[in-house]
Backbone as JSON, one array per atom type, in Angstrom:
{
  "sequence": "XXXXXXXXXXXXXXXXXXXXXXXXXXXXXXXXXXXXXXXXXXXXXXXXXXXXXXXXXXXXXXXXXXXXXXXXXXXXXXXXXXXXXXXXXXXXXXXXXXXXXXXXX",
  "N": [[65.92, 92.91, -86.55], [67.1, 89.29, -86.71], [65.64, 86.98, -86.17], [64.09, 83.44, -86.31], [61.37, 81.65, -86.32], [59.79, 78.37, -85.91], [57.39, 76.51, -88.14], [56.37, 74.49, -86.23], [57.24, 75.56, -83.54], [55.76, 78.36, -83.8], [53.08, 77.07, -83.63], [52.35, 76.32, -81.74], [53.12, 79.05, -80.11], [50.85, 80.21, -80.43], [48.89, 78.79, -79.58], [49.06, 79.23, -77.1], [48.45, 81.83, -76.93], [45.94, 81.7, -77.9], [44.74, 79.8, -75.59], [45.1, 82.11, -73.43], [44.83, 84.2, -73.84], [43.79, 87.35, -75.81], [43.1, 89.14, -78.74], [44.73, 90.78, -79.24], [47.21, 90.17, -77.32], [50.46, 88.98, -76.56], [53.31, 87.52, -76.52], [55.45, 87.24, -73.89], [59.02, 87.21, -73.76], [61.45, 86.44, -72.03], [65.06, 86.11, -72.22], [67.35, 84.57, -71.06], [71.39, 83.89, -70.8], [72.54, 80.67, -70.72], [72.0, 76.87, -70.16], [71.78, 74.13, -72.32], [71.63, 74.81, -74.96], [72.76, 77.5, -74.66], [70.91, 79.52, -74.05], [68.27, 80.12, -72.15], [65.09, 80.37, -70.81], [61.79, 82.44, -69.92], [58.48, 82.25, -70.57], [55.33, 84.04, -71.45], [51.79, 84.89, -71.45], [51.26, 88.1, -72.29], [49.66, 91.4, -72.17], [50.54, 93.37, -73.06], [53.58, 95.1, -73.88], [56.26, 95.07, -71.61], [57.4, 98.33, -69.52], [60.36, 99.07, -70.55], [60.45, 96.83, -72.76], [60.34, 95.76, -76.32], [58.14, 95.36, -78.67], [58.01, 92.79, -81.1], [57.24, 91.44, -83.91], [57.02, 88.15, -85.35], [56.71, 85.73, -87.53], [53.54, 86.66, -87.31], [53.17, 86.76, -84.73], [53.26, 88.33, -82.12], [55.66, 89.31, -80.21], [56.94, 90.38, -76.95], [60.13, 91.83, -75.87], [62.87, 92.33, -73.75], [65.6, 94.06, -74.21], [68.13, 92.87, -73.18], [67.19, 89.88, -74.17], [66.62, 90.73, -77.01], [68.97, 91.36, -78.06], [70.35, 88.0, -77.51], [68.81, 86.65, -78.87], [69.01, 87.35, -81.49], [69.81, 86.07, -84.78], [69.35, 83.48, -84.12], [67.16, 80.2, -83.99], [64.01, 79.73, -83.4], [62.43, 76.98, -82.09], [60.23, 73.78, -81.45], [59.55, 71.42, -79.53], [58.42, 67.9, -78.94], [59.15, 65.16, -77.66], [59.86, 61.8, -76.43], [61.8, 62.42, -74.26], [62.03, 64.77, -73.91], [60.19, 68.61, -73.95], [59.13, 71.25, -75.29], [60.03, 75.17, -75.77], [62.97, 75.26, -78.12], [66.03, 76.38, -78.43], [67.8, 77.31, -81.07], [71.21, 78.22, -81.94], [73.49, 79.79, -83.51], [76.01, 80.59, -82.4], [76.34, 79.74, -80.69], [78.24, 76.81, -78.96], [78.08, 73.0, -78.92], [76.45, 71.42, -76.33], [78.73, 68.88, -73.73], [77.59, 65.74, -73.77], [78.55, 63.32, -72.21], [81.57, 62.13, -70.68], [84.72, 61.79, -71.93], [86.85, 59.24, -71.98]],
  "CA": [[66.3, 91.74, -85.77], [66.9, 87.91, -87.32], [64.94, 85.72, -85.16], [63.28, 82.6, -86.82], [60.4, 80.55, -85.4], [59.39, 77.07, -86.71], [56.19, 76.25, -88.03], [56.49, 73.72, -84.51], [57.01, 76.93, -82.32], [54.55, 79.1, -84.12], [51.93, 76.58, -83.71], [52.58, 76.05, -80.17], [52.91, 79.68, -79.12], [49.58, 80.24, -80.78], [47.97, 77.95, -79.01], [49.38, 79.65, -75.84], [48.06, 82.92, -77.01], [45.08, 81.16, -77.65], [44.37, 79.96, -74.26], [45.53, 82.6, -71.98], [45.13, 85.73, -74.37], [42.97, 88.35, -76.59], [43.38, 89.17, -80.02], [45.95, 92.07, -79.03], [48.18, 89.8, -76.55], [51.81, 88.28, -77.03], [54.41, 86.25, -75.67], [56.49, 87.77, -73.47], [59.8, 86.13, -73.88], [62.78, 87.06, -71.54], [65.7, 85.06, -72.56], [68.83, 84.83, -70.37], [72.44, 82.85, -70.95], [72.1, 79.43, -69.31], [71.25, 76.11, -71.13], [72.4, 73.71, -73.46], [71.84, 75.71, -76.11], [73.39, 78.54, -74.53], [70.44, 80.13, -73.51], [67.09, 79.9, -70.91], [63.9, 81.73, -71.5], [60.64, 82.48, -69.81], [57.37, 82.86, -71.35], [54.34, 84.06, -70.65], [51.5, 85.56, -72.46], [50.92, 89.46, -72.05], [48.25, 92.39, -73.04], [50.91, 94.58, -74.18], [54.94, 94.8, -73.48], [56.14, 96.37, -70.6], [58.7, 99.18, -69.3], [62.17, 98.49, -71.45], [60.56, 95.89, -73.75], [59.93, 96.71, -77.22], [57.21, 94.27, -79.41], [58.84, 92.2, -82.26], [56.38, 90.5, -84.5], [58.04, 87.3, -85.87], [55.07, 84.53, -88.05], [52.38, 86.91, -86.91], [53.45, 86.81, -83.35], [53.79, 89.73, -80.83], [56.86, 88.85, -78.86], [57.65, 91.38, -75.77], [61.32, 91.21, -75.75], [63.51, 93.24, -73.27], [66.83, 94.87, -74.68], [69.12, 91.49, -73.48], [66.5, 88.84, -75.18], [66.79, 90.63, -78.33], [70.17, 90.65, -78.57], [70.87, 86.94, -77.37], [68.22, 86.17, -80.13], [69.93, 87.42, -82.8], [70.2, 84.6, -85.51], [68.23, 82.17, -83.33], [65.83, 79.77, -84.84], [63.36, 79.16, -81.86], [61.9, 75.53, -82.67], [59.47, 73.21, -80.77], [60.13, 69.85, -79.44], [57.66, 66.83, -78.55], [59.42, 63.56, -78.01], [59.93, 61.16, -75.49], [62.4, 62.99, -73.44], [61.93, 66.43, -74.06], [58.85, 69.03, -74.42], [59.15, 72.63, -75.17], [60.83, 75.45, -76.74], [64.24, 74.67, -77.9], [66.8, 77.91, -78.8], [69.06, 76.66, -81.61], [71.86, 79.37, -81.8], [74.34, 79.35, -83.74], [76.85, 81.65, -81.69], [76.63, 78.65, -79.32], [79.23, 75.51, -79.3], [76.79, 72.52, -78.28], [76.96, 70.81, -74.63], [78.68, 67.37, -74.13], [76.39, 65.01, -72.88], [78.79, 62.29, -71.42], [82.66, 62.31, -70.84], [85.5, 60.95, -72.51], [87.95, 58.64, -70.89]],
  "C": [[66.03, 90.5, -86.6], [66.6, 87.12, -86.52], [63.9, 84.41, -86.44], [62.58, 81.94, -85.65], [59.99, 79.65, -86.38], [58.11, 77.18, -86.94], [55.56, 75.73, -86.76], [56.01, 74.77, -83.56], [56.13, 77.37, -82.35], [53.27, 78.03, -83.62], [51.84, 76.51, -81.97], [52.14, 77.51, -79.18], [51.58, 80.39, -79.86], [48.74, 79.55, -79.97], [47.89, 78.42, -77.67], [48.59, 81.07, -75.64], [46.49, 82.56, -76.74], [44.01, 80.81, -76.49], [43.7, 80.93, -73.41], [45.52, 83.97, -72.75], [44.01, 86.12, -75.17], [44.02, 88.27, -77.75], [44.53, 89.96, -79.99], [47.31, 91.39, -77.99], [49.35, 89.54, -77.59], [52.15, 87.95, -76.15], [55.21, 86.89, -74.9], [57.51, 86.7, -72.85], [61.17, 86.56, -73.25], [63.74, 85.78, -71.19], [67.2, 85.58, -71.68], [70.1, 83.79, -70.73], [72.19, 82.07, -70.23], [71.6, 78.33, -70.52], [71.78, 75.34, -72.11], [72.63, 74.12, -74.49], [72.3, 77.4, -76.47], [72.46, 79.67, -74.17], [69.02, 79.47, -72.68], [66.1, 81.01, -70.85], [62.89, 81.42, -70.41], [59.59, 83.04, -70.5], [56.36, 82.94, -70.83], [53.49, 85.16, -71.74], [50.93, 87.12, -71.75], [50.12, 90.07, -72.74], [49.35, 93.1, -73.6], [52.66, 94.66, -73.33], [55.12, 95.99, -72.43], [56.89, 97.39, -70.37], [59.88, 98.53, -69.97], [61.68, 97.22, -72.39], [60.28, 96.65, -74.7], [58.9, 95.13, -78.0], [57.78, 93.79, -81.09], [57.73, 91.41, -82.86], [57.19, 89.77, -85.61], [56.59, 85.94, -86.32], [53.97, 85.02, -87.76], [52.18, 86.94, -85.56], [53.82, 87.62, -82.76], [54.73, 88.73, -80.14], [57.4, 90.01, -78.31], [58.9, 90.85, -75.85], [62.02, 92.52, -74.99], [64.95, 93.1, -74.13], [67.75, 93.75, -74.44], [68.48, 90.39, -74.54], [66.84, 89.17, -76.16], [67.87, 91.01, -78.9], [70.67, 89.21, -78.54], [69.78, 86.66, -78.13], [68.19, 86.63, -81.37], [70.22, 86.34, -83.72], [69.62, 83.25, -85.24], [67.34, 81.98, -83.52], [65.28, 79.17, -83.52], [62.39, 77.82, -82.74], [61.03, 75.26, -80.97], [59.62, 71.75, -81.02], [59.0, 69.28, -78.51], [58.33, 65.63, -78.43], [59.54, 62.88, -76.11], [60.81, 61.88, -74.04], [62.59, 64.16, -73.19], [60.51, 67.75, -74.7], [59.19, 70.63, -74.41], [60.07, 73.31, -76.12], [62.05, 75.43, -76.56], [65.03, 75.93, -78.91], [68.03, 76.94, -79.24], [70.02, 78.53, -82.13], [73.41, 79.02, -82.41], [76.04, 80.09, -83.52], [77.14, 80.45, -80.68], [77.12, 77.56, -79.37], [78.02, 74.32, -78.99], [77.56, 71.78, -77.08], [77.41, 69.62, -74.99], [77.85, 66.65, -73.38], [77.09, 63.62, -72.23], [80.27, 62.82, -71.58], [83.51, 61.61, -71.13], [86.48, 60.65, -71.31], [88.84, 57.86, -72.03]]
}
């Protein structure tokens, strides 16, 4: 599987592991279509992946991923965003056209 994570991401979902996890946890990351960037994820950190996921380690990161996630993250560089209007992870994909954000007249 070609999944990238940013230094950004990585540091982020470290910190999550961190928190809310043991040395043996991960991320469990179930990603559905939906989203400006063509997709919509939940995360959450887990002891160990569950029925139909399989464990993908991507920067040193356990990621639970069920059988759709890790196809719609195929090629997808998962990044991390801080700014004024936006906080979290951001699924750049390049299978995906991008949204318009106002309309022409």
């Amino acid at each position: 599987m070609k999944l990238t994570i940013t230094p950004a991401a990585a540091r982020f979902l470290r910190l999550m592991l961190l928190a809310d996890g043991t040395a043996d946890s991960g991320v469990r990351l179930a990603v559905s279509p939906g989203g400006c960037s063509g997709l919509s994820a939940e995360l959450a950190v887990a002891q160990a992946p569950a029925a139909g996921e399989q464990a993908v380690t991507v920067e040193n990161i356990r990621l639970f991923l069920n059988a759709q996630s890790r196809i719609l993250l195929e090629d997808v560089t998962i990044d991390f965003v801080d700014s004024m209007t936006a906080q979290g992870l951001v699924f750049h994909d390049p299978k995906q056209v991008a949204c318009s954000t106002g309309s022409e007249h």
